[in-house]
Structure formats: structure tokens, C-alpha cells
SERO-4910 file (N, C-alpha, C, O; in steps of 0.05 Angstrom, whole numbers):
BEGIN
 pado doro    nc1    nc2    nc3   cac1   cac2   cac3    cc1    cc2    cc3    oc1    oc2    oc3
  Unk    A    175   -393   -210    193   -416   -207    217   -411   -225    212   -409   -249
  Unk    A    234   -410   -220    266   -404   -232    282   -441   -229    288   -454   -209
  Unk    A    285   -445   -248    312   -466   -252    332   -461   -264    335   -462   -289
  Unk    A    353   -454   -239    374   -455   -255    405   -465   -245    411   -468   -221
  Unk    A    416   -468   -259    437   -487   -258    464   -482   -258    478   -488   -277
  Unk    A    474   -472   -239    510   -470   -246    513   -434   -255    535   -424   -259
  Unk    A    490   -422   -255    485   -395   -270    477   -361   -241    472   -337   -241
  Unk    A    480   -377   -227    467   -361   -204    479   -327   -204    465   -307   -200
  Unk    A    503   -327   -209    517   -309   -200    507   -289   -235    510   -266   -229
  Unk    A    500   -289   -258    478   -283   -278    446   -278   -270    435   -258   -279
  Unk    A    428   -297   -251    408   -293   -242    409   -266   -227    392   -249   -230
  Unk    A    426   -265   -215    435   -247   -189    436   -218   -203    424   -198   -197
  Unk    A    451   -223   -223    460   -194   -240    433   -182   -258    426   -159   -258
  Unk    A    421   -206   -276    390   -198   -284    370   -190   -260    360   -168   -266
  Unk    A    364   -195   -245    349   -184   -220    352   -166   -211    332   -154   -203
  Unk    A    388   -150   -207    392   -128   -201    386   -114   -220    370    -96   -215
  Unk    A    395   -116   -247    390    -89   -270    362    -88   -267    354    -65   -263
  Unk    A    334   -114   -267    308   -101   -272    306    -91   -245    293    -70   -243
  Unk    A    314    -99   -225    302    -72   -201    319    -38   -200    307    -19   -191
  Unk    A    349    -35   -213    351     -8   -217    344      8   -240    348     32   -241
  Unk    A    326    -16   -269    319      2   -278    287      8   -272    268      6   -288
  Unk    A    287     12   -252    263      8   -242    239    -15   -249    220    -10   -234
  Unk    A    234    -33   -264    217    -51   -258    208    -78   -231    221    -86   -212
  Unk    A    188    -84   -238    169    -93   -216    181   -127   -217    171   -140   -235
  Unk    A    198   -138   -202    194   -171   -206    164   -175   -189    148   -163   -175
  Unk    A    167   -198   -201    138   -211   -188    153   -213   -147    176   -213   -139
  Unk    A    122   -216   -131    130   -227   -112    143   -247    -97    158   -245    -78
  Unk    A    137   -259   -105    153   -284   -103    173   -310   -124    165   -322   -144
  Unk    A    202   -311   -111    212   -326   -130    218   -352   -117    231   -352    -96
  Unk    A    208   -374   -127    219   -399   -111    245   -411   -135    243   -413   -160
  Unk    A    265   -418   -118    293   -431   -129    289   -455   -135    296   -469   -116
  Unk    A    281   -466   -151    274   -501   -158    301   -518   -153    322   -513   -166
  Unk    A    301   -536   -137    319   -559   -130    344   -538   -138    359   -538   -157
  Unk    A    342   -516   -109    363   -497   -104    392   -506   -109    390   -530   -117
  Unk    A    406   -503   -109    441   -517   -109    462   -497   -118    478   -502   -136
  Unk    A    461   -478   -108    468   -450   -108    487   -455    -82    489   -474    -67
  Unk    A    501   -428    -84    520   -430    -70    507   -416    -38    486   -406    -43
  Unk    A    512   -414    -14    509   -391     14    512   -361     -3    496   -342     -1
  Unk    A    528   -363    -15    534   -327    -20    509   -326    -37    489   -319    -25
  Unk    A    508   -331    -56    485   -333    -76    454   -333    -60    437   -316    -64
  Unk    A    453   -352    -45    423   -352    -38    421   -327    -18    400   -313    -18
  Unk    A    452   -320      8    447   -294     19    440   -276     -8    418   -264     -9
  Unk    A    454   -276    -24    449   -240    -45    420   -247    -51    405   -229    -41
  Unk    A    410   -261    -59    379   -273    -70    365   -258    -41    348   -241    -44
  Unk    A    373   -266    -16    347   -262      9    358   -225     17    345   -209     31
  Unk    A    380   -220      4    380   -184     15    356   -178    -10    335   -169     -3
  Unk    A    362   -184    -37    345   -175    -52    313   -177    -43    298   -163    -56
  Unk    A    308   -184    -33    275   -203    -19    262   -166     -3    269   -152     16
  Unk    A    246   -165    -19    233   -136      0    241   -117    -13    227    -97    -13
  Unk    A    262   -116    -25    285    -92    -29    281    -72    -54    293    -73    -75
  Unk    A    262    -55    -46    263    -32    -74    234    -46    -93    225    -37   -114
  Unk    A    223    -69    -79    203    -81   -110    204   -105   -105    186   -119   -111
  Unk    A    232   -116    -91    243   -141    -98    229   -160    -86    213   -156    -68
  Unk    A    235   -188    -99    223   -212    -94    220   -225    -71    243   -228    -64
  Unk    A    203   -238    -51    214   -255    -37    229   -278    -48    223   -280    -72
  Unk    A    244   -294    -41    258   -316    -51    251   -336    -28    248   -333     -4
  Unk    A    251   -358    -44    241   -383    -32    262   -400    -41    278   -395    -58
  Unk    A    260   -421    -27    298   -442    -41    286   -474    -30    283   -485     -8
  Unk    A    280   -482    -62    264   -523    -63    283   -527    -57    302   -513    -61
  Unk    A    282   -552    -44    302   -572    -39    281   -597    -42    260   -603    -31
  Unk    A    299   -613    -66    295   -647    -75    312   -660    -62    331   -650    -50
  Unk    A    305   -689    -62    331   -703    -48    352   -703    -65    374   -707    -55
  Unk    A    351   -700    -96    377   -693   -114    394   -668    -95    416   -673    -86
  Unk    A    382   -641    -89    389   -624    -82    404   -621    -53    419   -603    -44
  Unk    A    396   -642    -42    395   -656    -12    419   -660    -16    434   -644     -5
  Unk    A    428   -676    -26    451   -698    -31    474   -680    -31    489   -682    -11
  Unk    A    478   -665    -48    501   -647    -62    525   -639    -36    514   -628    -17
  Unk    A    548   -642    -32    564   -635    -13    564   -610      6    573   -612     29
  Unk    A    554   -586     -3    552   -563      5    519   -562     12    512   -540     20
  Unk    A    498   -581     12    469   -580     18    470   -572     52    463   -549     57
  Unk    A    479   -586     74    479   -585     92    485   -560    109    473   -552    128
  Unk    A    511   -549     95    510   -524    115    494   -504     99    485   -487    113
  Unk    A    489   -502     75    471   -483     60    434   -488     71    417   -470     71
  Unk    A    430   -510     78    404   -512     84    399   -504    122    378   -503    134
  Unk    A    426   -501    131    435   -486    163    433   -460    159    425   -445    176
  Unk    A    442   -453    131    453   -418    135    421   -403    122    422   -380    114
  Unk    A    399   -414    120    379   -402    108    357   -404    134    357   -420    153
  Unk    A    336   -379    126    317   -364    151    296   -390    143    284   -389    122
  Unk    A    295   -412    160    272   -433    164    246   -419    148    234   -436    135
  Unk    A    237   -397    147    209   -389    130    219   -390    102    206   -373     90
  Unk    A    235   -402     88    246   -390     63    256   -422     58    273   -428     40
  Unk    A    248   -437     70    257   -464     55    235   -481     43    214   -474     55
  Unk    A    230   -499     26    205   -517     10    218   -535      6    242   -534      3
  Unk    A    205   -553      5    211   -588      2    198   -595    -26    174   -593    -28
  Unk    A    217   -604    -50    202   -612    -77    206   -640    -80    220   -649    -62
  Unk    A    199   -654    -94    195   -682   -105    216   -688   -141    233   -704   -149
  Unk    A    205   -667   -150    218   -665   -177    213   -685   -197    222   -683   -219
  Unk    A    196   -705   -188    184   -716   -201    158   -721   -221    136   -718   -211
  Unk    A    161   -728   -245    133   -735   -257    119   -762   -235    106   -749   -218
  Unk    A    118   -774   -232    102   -791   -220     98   -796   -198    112   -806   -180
  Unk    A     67   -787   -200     55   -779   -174     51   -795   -151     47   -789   -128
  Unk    A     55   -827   -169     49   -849   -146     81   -848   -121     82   -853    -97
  Unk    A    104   -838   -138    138   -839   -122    137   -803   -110    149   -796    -90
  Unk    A    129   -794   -118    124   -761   -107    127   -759    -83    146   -745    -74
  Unk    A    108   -774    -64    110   -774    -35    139   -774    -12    151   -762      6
  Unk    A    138   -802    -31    166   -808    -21    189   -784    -17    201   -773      1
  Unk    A    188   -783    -44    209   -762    -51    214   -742    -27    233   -738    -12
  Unk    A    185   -731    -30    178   -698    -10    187   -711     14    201   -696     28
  Unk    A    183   -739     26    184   -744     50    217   -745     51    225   -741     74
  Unk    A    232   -747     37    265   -758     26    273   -731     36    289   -727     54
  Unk    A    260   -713     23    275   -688     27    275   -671     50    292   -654     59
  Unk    A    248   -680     60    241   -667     87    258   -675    106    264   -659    124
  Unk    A    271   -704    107    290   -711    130    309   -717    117    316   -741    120
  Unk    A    325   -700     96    348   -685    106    349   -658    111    370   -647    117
  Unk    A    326   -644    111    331   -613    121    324   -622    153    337   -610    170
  Unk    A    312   -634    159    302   -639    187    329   -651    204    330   -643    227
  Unk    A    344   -662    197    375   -675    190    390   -652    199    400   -645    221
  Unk    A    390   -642    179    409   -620    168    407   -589    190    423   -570    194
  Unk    A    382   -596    200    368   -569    221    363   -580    250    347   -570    267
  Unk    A    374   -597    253    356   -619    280    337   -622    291    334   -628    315
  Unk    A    316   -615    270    286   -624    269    274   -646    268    286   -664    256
  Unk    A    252   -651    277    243   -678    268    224   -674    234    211   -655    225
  Unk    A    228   -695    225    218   -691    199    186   -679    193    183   -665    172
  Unk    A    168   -683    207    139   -679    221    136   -647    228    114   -636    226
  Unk    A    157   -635    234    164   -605    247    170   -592    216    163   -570    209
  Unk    A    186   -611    198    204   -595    174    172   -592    154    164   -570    146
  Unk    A    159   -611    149    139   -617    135    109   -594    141     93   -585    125
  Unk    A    111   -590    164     94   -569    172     99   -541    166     86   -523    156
  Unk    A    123   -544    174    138   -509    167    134   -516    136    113   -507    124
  Unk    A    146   -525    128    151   -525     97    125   -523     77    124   -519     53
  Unk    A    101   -526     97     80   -531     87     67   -499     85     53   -492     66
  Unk    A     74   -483    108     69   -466    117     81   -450    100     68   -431     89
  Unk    A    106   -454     95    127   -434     75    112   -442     53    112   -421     41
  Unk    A    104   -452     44     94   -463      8     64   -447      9     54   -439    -11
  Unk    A     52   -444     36     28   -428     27     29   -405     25     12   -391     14
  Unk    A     51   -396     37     57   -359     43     63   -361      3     47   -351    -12
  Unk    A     91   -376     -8    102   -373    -22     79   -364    -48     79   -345    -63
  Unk    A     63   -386    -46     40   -384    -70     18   -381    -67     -1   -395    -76
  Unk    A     16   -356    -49    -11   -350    -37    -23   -329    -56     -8   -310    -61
  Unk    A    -45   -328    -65    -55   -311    -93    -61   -286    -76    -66   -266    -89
  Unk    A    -60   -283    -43    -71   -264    -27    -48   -235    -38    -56   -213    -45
  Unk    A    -15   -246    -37     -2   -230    -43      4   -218    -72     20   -202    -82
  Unk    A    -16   -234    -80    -20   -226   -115    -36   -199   -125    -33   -185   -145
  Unk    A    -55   -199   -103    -71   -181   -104    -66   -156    -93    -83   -138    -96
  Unk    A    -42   -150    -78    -35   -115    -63    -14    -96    -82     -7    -74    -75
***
């Protein structure tokens, strides 16, 4: 899980130096309450497979939802590569949240929210599946 903020185009540059000096990132990176730019999350998904490289995964909160550029950025990304977060400590408003965020990507993709929540469910098990921990 990576949070980061306003810094992407640095994430981008640390990720490239450890894959040409040859080290291993882990398999999977999920983008916490993503807010990165299209160019940024494209360079993040070429890196994905590439030489060692990470898959990348990209949360979206309804904070993340909101942001002016969320809409066509949550258009320009491969549907297996999106997750729905809450961002919250409290578990009893949690739901909500996830459900907040699910219909604006469902919104945002012209899905029904029910369709976004399944995929997304599906992407969150690939993402943290201990199966790919093990090869």
C-alpha cells in the first residue's frame, strides 16, 4: 500500500532506479485514495509486469472521488486495476463510504454500482491474494 500525495512523478522515478538496478518490487502495489495524475497512473500500469515490476492497483475514496480530474482518470484506467476504499477508522461509517465510492466509479464508467462493487471485489482479491506471494 503506497500513500502518496502530490509526489507521484518521485514514486515513478524510485521504482524505476530499483527495477534498473536490478531489484525485485514486491507484486503488487495498490495506490491508496489514488489522486495522481492519467500520465502518472499510465507510467505506474507500463511499469506493471515489466522487468520484475509491480502490478499497480489505484483506491479510490469518495475524498478521491470528488477531486476535479477523478472522472476522466477513473475512464482512462483498465477496470481490473481499480479498488474502492473507505479511508476510514470507523467501521460502523466504512460501508457507506465503500458504497460512496463505488457509485462514483459506477458514475464515472456507466455502471451500475452492484457491477462496480463486484469487479472491485474481484480486483481486491487478485490484488491481495497470498497465491501470488508464493511464485
Amino acid at each position: 500500500m503506497l500513500h502518496c500525495v502530490r509526489a507521484h512523478g518521485a514514486l515513478l522515478d524510485v521504482l524505476r532506479a530499483e527495477l534498473e538496478a536490478g531489484e525485485r518490487l514486491p507484486p503488487t502495489l495498490v495506490l491508496h485514495s489514488y489522486g495522481g495524475s492519467q500520465e502518472s497512473a499510465a507510467s505506474l500500469l507500463r511499469l506493471s509486469g515489466k522487468g520484475g515490476g509491480p502490478h499497480a492497483y489505484f483506491g479510490f475514496t469518495p475524498g478521491a472521488c470528488r477531486l476535479r480530474r477523478a472522472e476522466a482518470l477513473i475512464q482512462s484506467l483498465p477496470p481490473e486495476r481499480l479498488l474502492v476504499e473507505s479511508d476510514l477508522h470507523d467501521s460502523a461509517a466504512a460501508p457507506a463510504a465503500v458504497l460512496a465510492a463505488a457509485a462514483h466509479i459506477a458514475e464515472a464508467r456507466g455502471w451500475t454500482t452492484e457491477q462496480t462493487l463486484s469487479m472491485t471485489a474481484d480486483n481486491a482479491h487478485r490484488a491481495f491474494s497470498c497465491d501470488e506471494l508464493r511464485h
